[in-house]
Phi, psi and omega in degrees: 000132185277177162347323199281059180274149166191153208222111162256143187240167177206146152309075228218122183289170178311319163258025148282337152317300155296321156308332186276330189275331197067180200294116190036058161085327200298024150258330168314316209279293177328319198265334170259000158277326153345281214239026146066050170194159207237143216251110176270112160263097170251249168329297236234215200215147183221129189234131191244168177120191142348136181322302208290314184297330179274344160266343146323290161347293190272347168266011153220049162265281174336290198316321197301294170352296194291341197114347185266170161295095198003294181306327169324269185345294164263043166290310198283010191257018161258105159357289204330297174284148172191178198241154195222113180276110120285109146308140175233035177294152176081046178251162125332111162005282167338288181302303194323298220282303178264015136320294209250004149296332178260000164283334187281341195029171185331099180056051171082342223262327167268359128341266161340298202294309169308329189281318183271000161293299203253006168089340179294166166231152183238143188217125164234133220238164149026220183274035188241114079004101181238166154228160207210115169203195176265182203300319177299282191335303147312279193344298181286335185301298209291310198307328195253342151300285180301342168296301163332326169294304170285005135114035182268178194258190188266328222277309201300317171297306166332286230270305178297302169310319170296000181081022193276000000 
C-alpha cells in the first residue's frame, strides 16, 4: 500500500455485526481481501487503506449495514454501482410502518417487481430504503420508491419506472 493511507470509522447497528463479519470471519475476510484493506469491528467499524479502497469499503460496510446481504453488497466493488439511502426519518411510527409497507408490498411482490424491473436491489432496514445499482438503474428504482411514497399506486409507480 502506497502513501495514500486512510482510516475510516462508521457506525453501524449492533445486529448488523454478524452479518457484516460472517460465518468464522469469511465476510469481513472476503470484503478485505476484495478492497486491500484491513477492516476492524469493535464499537464502531474501523476501516484502513487506500483512500479509493476504503471508500469502496465503506460503501459495503454501509450497504450491509442498510440490510442488504454480503452478496448484495458487494455489487458495490463494480464502479459501476452505488448506493442511494432513502430516509423516512421525521415520519411518524405509524407513516414509517405503512411507508415501507408499500415498497415492500404484499409478501414482497412491490419490491421484487421493482428489484426485476430495473435490475437494481433493494433493501429495507430500521427507517431506510436503500438501493444499490449503476446510476439509470437507481434512477428508475428511486423514481418508482418516491412514487410509492407519495401515496401514488403501484400500478402508476410501475408504469413510470418503466418510462410509461
Amino acid at each position: 500500500m502506497g502513501d495514500d493511507m486512510t482510516t475510516e470509522s462508521l457506525l453501524i447497528p449492533e445486529e448488523r455485526k454478524p452479518a457484516l463479519i460472517g460465518k468464522d470471519g469469511r465476510t469481513k475476510a472476503g470484503i478485505e481481501k476484495a478492497t486491500n484493506t484491513k477492516i476492524s469491528v469493535s464499537d464502531g467499524v474501523e476501516i484502513e487503506g487506500e483512500a479509493v479502497a476504503v471508500m469502496t469499503a465503506c460503501n459495503i460496510v454501509t450497504a450491509i449495514a442498510r440490510g442488504f446481504s454480503p452478496k448484495d453488497a458487494m455489487l458495490l466493488l463494480d464502479e459501476e454501482n452505488c448506493i442511494d439511502v432513502i430516509s423516512l426519518r421525521g415520519e411518524t411510527p405509524k407513516a414509517e410502518k405503512r411507508l415501507l409497507a408499500r415498497v415492500i408490498g404484499k409478501n414482497g411482490q412491490a419490491k421484487k417487481t421493482i428489484e426485476d424491473e430495473t435490475g437494481a436491489r433493494l433493501a429495507i432496514y430500521g427507517k431506510t430504503i436503500s438501493i444499490i445499482g449503476t446510476a439509470e438503474q437507481l434512477a428508475h428504482a428511486r423514481s418508482a420508491v418516491e412514487l410509492l411514497l407519495q401515496g401514488k399506486t403501484h400500478a402508476y409507480a410501475f408504469k413510470r419506472m418503466k418510462g410509461g
